[in-house]
Z-matrix of the N, CA and C atoms (Angstrom, degrees):
N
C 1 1.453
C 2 1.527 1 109.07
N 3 1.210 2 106.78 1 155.95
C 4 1.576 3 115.87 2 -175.54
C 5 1.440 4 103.99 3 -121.10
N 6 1.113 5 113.77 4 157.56
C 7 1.601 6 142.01 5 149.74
C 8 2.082 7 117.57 6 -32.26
N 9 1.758 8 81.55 7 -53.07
C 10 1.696 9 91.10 8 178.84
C 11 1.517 10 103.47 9 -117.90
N 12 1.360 11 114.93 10 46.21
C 13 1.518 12 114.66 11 157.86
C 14 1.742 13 123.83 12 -74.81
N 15 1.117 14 105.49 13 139.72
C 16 2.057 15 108.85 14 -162.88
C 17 1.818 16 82.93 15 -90.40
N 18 1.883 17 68.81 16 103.72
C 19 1.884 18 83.14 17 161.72
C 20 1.673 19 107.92 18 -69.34
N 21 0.922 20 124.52 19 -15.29
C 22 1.510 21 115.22 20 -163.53
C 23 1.932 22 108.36 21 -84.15
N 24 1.874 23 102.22 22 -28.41
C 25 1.670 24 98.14 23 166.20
C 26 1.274 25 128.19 24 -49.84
N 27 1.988 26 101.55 25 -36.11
C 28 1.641 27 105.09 26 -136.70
C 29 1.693 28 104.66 27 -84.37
N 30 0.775 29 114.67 28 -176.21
C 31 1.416 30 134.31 29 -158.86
C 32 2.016 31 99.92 30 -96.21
N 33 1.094 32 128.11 31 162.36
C 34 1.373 33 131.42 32 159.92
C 35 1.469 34 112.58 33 -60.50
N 36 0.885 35 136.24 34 -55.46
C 37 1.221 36 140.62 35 162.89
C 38 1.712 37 118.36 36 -41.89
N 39 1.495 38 100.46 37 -59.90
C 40 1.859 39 109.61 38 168.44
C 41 1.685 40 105.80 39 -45.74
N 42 0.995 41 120.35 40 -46.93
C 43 1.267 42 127.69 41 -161.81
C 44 1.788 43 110.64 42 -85.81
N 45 1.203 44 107.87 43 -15.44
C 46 1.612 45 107.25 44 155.25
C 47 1.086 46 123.84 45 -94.05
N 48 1.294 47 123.21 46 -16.69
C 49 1.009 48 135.90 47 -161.83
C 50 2.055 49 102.56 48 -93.19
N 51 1.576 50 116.05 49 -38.67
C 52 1.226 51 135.93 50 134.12
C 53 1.416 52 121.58 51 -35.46
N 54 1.254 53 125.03 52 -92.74
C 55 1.494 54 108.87 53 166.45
C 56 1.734 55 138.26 54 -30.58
N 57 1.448 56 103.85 55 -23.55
C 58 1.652 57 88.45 56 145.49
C 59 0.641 58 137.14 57 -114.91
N 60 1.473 59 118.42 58 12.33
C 61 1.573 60 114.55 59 145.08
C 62 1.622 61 133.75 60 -49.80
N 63 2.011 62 85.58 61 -45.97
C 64 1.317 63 82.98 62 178.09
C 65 1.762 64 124.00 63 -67.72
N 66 1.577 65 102.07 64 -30.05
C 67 1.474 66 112.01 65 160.87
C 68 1.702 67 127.07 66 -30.65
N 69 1.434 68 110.15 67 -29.39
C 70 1.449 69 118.91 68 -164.30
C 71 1.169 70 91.10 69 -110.77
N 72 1.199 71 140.28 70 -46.11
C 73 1.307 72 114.23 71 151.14
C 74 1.401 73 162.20 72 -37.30
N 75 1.578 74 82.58 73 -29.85
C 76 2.046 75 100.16 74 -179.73
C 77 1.589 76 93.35 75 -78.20
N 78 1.805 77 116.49 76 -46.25
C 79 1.362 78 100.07 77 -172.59
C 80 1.437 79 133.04 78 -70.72
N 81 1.262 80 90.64 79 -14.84
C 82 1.877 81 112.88 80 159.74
C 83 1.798 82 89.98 81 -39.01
N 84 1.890 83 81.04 82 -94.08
C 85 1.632 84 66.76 83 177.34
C 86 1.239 85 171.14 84 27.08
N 87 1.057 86 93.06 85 -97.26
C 88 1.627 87 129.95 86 173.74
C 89 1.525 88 107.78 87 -65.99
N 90 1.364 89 114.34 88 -36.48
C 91 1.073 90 125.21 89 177.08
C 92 1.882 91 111.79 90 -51.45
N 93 1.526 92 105.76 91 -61.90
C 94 1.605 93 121.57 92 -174.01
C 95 1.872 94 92.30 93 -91.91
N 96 1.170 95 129.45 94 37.90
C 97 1.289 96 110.33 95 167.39
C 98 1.586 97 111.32 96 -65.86
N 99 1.527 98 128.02 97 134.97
C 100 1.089 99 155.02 98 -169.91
C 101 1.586 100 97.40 99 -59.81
N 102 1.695 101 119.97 100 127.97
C 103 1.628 102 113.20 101 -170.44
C 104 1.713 103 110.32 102 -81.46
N 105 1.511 104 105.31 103 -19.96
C 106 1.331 105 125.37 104 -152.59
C 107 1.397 106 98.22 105 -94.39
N 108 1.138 107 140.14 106 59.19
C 109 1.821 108 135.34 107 -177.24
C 110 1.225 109 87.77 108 -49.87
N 111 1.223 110 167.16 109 -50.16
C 112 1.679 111 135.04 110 -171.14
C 113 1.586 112 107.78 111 -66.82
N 114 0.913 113 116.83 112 -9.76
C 115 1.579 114 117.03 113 -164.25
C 116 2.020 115 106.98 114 -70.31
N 117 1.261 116 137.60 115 153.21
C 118 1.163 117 148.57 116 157.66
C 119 1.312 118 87.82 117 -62.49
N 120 1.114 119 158.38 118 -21.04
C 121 1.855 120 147.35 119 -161.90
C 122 1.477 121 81.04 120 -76.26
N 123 1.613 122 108.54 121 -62.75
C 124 1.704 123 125.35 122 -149.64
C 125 1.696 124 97.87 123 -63.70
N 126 1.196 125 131.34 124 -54.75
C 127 1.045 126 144.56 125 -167.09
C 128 1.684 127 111.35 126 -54.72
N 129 1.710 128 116.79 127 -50.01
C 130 1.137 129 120.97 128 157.59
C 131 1.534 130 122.86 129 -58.39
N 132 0.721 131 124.86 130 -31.96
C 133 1.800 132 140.78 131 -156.27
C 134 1.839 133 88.08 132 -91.12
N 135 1.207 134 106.85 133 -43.96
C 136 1.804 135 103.97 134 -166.90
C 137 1.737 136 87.45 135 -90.77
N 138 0.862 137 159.33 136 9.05
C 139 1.732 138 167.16 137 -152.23
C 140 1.634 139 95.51 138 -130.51
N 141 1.175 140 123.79 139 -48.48
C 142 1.634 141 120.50 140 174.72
C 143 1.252 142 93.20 141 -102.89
N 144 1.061 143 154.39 142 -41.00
C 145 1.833 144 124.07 143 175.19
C 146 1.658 145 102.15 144 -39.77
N 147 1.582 146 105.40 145 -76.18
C 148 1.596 147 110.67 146 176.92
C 149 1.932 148 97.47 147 -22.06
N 150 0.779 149 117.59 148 -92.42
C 151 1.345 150 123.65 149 -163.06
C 152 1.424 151 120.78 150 -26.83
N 153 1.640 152 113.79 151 -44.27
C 154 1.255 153 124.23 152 159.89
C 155 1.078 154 107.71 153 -64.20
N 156 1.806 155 158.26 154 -61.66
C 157 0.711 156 149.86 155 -145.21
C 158 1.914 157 105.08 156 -68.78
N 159 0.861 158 100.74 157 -58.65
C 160 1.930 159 116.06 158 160.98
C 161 1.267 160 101.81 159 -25.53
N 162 1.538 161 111.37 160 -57.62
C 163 1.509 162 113.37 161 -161.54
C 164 1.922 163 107.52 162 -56.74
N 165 1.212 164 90.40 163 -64.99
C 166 1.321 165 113.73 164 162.22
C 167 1.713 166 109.75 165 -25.91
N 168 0.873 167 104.20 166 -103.49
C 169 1.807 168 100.87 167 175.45
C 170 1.405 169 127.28 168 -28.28
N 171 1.321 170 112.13 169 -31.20
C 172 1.277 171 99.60 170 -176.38
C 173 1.767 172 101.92 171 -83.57
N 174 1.496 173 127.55 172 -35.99
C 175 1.459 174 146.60 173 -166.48
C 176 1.788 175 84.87 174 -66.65
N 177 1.131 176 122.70 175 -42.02
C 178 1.462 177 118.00 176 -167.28
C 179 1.567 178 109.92 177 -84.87
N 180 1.271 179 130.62 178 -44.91
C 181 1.563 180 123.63 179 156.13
C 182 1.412 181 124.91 180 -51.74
N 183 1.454 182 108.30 181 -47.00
C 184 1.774 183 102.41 182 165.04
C 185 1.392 184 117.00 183 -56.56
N 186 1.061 185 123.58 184 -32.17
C 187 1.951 186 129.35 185 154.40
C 188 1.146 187 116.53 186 -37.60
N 189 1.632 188 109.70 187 -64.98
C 190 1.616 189 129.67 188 163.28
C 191 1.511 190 100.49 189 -2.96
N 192 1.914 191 98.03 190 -97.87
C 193 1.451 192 134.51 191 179.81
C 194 1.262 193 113.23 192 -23.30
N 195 1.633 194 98.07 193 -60.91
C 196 1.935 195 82.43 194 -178.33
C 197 1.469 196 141.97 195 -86.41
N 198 1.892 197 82.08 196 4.57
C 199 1.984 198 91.48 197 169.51
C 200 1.522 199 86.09 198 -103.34
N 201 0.915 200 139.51 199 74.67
C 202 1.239 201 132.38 200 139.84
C 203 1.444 202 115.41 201 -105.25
């Protein structure tokens, strides 16, 4: 799975199977979060969390939709 995989192809299954990916990723994350919040480290690091987190939401409502 990728970063820029089209949530809108994948399957219900693809798309859980996606969401924990992205899961293992955020705790990656979360893991190396930057100690220094003034820092450009912190600022980038919270700029791609945001981004993942987006990712996330949108991969998890298209889930929504197709168990409906």
């Amino acid at each position: 799975m990728y970063w820029d995989a089209d949530i809108d192809e994948m399957t219900a299954q693809e798309l859980a199977e996606y969401l924990v990916f992205l899961e293992e990723r955020r705790a990656e994350m979360d893991e190396n979060e930057p100690a220094d919040e003034d820092s450009d480290a912190f600022a980038d690091w919270a700029e791609r969390h945001e981004e993942l987190e987006d990712l996330y939401d949108e991969a998890l409502e298209r889930l929504e939709l197709l168990r409906r």
